[in-house]
C-alpha positions in Angstrom: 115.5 -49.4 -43.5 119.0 -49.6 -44.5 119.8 -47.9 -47.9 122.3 -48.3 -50.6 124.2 -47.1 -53.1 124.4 -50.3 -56.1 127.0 -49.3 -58.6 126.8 -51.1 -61.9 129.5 -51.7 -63.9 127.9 -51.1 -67.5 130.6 -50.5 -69.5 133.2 -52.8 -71.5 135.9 -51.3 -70.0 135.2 -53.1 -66.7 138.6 -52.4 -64.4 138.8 -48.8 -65.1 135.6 -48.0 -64.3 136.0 -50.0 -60.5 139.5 -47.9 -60.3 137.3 -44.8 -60.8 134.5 -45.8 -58.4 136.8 -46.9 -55.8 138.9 -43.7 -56.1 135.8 -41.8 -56.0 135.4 -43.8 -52.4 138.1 -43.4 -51.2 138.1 -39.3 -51.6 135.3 -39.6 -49.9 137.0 -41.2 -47.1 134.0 -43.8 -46.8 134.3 -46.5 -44.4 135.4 -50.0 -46.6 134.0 -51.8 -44.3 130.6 -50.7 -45.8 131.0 -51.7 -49.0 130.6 -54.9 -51.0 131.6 -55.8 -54.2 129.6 -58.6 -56.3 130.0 -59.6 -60.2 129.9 -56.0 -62.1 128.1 -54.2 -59.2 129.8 -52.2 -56.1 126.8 -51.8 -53.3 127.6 -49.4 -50.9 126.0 -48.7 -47.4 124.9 -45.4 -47.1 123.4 -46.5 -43.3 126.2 -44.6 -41.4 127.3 -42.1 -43.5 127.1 -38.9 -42.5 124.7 -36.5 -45.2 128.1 -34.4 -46.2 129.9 -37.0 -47.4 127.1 -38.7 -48.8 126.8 -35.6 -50.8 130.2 -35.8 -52.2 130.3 -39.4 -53.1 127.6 -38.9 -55.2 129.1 -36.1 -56.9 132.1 -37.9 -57.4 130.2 -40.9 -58.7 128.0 -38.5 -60.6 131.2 -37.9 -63.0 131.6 -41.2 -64.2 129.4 -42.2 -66.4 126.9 -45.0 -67.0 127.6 -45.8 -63.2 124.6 -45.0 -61.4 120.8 -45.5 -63.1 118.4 -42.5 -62.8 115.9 -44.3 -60.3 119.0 -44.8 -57.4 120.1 -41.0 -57.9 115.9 -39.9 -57.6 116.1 -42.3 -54.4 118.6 -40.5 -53.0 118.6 -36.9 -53.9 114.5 -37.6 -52.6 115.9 -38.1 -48.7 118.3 -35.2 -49.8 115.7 -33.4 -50.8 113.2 -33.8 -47.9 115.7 -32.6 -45.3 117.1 -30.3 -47.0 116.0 -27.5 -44.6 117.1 -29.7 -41.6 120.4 -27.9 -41.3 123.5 -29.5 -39.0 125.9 -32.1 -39.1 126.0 -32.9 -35.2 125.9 -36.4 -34.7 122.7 -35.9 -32.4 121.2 -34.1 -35.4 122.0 -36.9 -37.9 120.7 -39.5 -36.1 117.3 -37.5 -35.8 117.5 -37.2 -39.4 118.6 -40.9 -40.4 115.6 -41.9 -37.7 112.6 -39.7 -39.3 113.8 -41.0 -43.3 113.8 -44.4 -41.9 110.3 -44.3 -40.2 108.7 -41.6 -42.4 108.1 -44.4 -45.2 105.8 -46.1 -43.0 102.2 -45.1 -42.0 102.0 -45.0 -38.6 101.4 -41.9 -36.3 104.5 -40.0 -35.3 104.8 -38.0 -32.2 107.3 -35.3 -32.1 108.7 -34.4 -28.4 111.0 -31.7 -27.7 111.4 -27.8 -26.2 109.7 -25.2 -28.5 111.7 -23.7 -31.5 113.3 -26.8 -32.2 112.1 -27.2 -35.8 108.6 -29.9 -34.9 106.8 -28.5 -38.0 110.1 -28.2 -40.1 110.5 -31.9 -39.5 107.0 -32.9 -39.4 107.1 -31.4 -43.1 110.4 -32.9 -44.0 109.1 -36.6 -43.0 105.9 -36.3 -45.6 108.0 -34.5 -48.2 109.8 -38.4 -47.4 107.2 -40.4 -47.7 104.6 -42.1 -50.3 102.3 -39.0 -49.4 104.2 -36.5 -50.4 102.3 -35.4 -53.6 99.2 -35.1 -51.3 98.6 -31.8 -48.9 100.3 -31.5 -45.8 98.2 -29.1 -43.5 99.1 -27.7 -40.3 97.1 -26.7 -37.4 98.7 -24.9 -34.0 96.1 -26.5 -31.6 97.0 -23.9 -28.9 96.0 -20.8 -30.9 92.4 -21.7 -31.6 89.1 -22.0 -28.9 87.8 -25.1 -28.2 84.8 -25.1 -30.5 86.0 -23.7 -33.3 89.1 -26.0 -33.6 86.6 -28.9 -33.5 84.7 -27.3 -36.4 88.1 -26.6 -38.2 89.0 -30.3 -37.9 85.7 -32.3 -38.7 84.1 -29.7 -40.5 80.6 -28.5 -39.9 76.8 -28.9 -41.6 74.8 -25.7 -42.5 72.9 -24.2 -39.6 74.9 -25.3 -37.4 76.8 -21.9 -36.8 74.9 -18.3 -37.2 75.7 -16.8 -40.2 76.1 -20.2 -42.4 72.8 -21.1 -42.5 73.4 -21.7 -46.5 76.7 -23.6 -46.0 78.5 -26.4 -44.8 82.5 -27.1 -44.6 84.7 -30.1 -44.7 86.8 -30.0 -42.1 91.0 -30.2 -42.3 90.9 -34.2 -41.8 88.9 -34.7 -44.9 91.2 -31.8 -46.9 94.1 -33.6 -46.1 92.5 -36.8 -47.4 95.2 -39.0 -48.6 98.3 -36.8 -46.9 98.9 -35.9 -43.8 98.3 -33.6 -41.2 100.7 -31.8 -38.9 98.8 -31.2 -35.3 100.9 -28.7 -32.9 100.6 -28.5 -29.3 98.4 -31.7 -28.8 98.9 -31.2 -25.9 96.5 -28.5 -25.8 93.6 -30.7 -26.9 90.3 -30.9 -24.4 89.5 -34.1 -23.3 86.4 -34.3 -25.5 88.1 -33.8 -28.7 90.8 -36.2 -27.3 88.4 -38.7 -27.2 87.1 -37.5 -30.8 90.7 -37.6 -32.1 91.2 -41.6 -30.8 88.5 -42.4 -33.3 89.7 -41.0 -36.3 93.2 -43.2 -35.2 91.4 -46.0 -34.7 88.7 -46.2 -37.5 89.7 -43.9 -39.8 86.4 -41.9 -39.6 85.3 -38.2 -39.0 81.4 -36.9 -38.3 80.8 -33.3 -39.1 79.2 -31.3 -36.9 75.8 -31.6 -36.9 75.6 -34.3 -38.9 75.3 -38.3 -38.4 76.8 -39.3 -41.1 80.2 -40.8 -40.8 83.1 -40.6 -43.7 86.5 -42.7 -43.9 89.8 -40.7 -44.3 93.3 -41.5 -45.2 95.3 -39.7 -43.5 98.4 -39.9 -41.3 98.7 -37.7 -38.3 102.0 -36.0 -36.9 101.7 -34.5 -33.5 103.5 -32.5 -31.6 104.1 -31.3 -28.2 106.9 -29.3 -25.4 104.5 -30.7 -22.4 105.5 -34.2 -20.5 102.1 -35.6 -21.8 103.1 -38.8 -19.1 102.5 -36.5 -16.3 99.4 -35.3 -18.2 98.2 -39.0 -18.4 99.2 -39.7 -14.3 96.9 -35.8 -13.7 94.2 -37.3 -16.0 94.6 -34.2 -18.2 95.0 -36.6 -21.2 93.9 -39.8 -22.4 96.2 -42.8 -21.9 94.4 -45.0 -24.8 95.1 -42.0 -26.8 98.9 -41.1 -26.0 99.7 -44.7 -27.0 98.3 -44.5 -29.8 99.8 -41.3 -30.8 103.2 -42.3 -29.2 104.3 -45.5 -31.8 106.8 -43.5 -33.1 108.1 -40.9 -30.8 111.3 -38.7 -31.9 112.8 -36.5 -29.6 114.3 -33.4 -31.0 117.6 -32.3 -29.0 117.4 -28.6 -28.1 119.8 -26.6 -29.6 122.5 -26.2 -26.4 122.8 -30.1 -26.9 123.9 -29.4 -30.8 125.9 -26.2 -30.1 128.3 -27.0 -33.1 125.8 -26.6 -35.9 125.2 -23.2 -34.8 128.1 -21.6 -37.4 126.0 -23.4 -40.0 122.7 -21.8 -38.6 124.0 -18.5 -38.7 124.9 -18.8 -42.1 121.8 -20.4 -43.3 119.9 -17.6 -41.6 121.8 -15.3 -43.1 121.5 -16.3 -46.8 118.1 -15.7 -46.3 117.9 -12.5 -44.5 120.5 -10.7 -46.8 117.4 -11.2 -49.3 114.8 -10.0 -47.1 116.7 -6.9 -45.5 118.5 -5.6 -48.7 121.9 -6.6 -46.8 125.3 -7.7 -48.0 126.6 -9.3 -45.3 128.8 -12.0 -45.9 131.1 -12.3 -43.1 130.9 -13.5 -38.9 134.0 -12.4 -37.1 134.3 -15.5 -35.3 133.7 -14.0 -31.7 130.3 -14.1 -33.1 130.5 -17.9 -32.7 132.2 -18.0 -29.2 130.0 -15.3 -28.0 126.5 -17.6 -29.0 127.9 -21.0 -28.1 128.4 -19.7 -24.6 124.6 -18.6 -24.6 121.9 -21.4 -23.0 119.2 -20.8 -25.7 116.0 -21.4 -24.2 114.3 -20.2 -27.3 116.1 -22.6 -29.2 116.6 -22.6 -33.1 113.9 -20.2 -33.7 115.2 -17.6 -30.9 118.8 -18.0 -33.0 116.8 -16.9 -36.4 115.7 -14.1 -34.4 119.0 -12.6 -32.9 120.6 -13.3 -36.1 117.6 -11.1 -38.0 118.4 -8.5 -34.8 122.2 -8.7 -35.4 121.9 -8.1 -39.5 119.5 -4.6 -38.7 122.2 -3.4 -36.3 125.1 -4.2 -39.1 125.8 -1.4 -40.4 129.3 -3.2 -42.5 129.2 -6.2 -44.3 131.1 -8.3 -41.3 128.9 -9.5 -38.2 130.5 -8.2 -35.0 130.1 -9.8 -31.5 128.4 -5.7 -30.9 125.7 -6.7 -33.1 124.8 -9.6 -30.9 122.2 -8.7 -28.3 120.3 -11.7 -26.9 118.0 -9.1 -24.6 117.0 -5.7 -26.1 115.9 -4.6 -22.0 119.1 -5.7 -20.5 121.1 -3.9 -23.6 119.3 -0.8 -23.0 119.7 -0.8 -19.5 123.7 -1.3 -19.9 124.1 1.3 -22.2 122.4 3.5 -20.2 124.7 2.7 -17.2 127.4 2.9 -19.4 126.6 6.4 -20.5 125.5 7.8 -17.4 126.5 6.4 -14.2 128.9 8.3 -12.3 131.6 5.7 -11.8 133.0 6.9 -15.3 135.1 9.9 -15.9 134.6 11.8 -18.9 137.2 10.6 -20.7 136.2 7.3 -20.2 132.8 7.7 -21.8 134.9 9.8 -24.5 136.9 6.3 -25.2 133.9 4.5 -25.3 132.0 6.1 -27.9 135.3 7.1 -29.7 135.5 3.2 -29.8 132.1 2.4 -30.8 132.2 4.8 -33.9 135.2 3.2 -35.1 133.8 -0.2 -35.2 131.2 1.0 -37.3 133.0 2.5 -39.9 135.2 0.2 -40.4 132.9 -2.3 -40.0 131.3 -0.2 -43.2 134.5 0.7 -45.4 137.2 -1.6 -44.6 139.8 0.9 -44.8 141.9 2.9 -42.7 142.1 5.5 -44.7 138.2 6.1 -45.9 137.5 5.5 -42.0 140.0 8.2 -41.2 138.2 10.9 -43.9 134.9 9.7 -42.7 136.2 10.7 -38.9 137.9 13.6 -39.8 141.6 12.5 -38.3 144.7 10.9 -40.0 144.5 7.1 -41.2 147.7 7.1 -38.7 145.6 8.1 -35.7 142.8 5.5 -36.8 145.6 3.0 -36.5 146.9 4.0 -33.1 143.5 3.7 -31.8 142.7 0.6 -33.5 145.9 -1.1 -32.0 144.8 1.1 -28.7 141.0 -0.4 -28.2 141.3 -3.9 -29.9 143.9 -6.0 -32.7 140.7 -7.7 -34.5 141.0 -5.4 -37.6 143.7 -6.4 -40.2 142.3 -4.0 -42.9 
């Protein structure tokens, strides 16, 4: 679904406003080639620009007025605004993103594929918040966490009497809540081969039976699934249903783990910690940029949400506002263990370990105050002999 940007010219003063929306282009360093220019309307191409400058155009057009009518800008800030939380600007990323606005219009079944912590739900939610369903409920279930028998009852719902305890009540199920929006099914992989089969009805008929009950009801609904398991080697093990991994695989989207997008971690990091200065009381506003070198050169096999969680790690060891390369531990056992070598093996003299620790406290306080001379009253030695030692153990400190 290719989208555009149409530019009319609604003013008398015809030329100058074209100057303005062409300068406004060409700040924006937008490709020509995209654009096409009819009688008192610009149309641009917004197909393979990237969501920055995207951004910025429309900012820039923003200014000039009478240019753009309110219905295009509510067209796009509504894609802006649905993958909003999607954060990166690798080309592997974008694509993912152009891909799930294009297709999350559309009805059909989508089937998220990809390692765990890679966002699934954060899309899934970011492709209804996209399309015509997005004033409806979007309801997530984490098929993995719930016994066979009860997630069947939480899905289709259940008669009274049919469980002890609720003799005097029956439940609709999650597929009739989320009548008319959609519903967000993790791990499908997980599912038993009976509610597989149960599953392929509601995708092919549109209907649901409670339990204990023969009477069947019609739902609108679309489903998102997701899974981390090769559901094609299920299907060869007959662990799942071929009829219904086609169905659920019309629209697959494959989300790259984060070692393939290694330059939207700076961005992360940031994000993350925008929101964790909140949570944690913090004020830290600064990454020494060994930060970044020190993550990109880690292989993440926990992915975005493993990032989130070393960067909440790293903020409660900060004791500074600045993010140090110290504060970065990726395993809490292994750190342990090294600082106990550290401390205690005998392969260091005493005036090693002395150097270490003299080291360590420095970092910190500086880290803290940002000041030679406050660290040195802190320390209880000259601001001169905090500078020799700074210039001694490391040149990263320009305070």
């Amino acid at each position: 679904m290719k989208q555009f940007i149409q530019l009319e010219i609604k003013t008398t003063d015809h030329a100058a406003i074209t100057i303005d929306i062409l300068t406004s282009i060409h700040q924006t360093n937008v490709n020509l080639t995209l654009m096409e220019v009819f009688k008192d309307r610009i149309c641009i191409n917004l197909e393979y620009i990237n969501d920055h400058t995207k951004n910025l155009l429309i900012k820039n057009l923003l200014k000039i007025r009478d240019v753009l009518t309110i219905k295009e800008i509510n067209l796009l800030n509504n894609e802006e605004n649905a993958f909003k939380n999607i954060i990166g600007t690798s080309l592997c990323i974008q694509k993912v993103k152009k891909f799930s606005s294009t297709v999350g219009k559309s009805n059909s079944t989508i089937l998220l594929r990809g390692e765990g912590g890679t966002g699934k739900e954060l899309f899934a939610k970011a492709i209804h918040n996209y399309s015509y369903r997005k004033n409806k409920k979007f309801i997530t279930l984490n098929c993995s966490s719930i016994p066979d028998i009860i997630l069947e009852s939480e899905l289709f719902g259940y008669e009274e009497g049919r469980f002890i305890g609720d003799m005097n009540s029956s439940k609709d199920g999650l597929f009739k809540e989320a009548n008319g929006g959609t519903i967000f099914l993790d791990e499908i992989g997980e599912f038993s081969i009976t509610l597989q089969a149960k599953l392929l009805k509601v995708l092919q008929e549109g209907t649901i039976k409670k339990l204990g009950s023969n009477k069947e009801e019609t739902v609108d609904i679309r489903i998102i699934a997701a899974t981390n398991r090769n559901l094609e080697e299920m299907v060869k093990n007959g662990q799942f249903r071929e009829d219904l991994y086609y169905r659920l695989n019309i629209i697959p989207i494959y989300l790259p783990p984060l070692r393939e997008r290694l330059e939207d971690i700076p961005l992360l990091v940031k994000f993350f910690m925008s929101n964790l200065n909140n949570k944690l009381k913090k004020r830290i506003e600064k990454v020494d940029f060994q930060v970044y070198n020190k993550l990109m050169q880690y292989h993440w096999p926990g992915n975005i949400r493993e990032l989130q969680n070393i960067v909440e790690r790293a903020m409660n060891l900060c004791e500074g506002e600045i993010l140090t390369p110290e504060n970065i531990i990726f395993n809490f056992s292994e750190y342990n263990s090294k600082a106990a070598e550290l401390f205690y093996t005998e392969e260091l003299t005493l005036k090693e370990i002395t150097q270490q620790c003299e080291k360590e406290a420095i970092i910190r306080v500086l880290d803290k105050y940002k000041s030679y001379r406050k660290a040195a009253q802190i320390l209880g030695v000259s601001h001169t002999t905090i500078m020799n030692k700074t210039k001694k153990y490391f040149n990263r400190y320009k305070v």
